[in-house]
C-alpha positions in Angstrom: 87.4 79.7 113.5 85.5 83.0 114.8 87.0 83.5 118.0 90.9 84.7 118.7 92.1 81.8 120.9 95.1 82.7 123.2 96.5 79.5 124.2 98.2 76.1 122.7 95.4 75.2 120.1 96.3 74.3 116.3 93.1 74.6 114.0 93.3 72.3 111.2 91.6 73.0 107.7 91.4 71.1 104.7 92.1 73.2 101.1 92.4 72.3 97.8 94.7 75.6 96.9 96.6 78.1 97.7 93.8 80.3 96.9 91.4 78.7 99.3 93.4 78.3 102.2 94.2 82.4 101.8 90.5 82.8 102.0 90.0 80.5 105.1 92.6 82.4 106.7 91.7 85.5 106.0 88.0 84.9 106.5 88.4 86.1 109.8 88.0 89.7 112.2 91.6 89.4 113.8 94.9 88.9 112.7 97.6 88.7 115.5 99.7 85.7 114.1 99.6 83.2 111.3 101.0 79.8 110.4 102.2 78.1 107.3 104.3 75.4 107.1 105.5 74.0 103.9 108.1 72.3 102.3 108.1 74.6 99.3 110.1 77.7 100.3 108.9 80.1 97.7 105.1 78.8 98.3 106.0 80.1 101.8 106.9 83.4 101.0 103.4 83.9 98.7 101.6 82.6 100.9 103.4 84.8 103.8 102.9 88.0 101.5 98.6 87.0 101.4 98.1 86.1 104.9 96.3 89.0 106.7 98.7 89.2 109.8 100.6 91.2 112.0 103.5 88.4 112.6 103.8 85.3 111.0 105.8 82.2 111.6 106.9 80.5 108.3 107.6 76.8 109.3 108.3 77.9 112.8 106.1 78.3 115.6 108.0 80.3 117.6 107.6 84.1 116.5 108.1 86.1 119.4 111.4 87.9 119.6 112.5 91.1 122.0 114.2 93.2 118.8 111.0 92.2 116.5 108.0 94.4 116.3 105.0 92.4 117.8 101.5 93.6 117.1 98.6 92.4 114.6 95.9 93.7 112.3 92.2 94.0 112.1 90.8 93.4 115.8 94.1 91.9 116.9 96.0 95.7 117.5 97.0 98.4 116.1 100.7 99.8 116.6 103.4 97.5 117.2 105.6 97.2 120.2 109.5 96.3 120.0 112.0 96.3 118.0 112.5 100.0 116.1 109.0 100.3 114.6 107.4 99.9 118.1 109.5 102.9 119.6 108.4 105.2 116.7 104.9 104.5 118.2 105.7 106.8 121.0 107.6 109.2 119.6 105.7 112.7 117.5 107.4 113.5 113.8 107.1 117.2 113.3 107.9 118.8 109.9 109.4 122.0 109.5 109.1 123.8 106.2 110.5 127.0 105.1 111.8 129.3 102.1 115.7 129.3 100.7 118.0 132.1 101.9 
């Protein structure tokens, strides 16, 4: 659980909560894309709010999508490509300030 693994592998933990399989998840240097699968809808969207991820597919393991931003945290990337966010990577906001006529 201390490498990042690009390819068709699906890790496997035991947990007793919802607490501890946060901290197993998160218990990690990279964050690229996360998992949960659940039958409980709003238990899904807690635990999709704690995960430490750039993308993360709720009971789906398909995430990638042209119009989404794709992009992670921690080792796993900063910036995001695609979709609107990752075209304001590449573009320079300048503000302008100055006094009432």
């Amino acid at each position: 659980m201390s490498q990042e693994i690009f390819g068709p592998v699906a890790p496997v933990i035991p947990f007793d909560d919802e607490d501890e399989a946060i901290r197993l998840a998160n218990d990690t240097e990279w964050g690229l894309v996360g998992y949960v699968f659940t039958k409980d809808v709003d238990r899904g969207f807690r635990m999709s709010e704690r995960v430490e991820v750039g993308m993360l597919g709720l009971n789906t393991g398909l995430v990638s999508n042209p119009a989404a931003p794709f992009g992670g945290v921690k080792e796993s990337g900063l910036g995001r490509e695609g979709g609107r966010v990752g075209i304001e990577e590449f573009l320079e906001m300048k503000y302008l300030a100055m006094p009432r006529a």
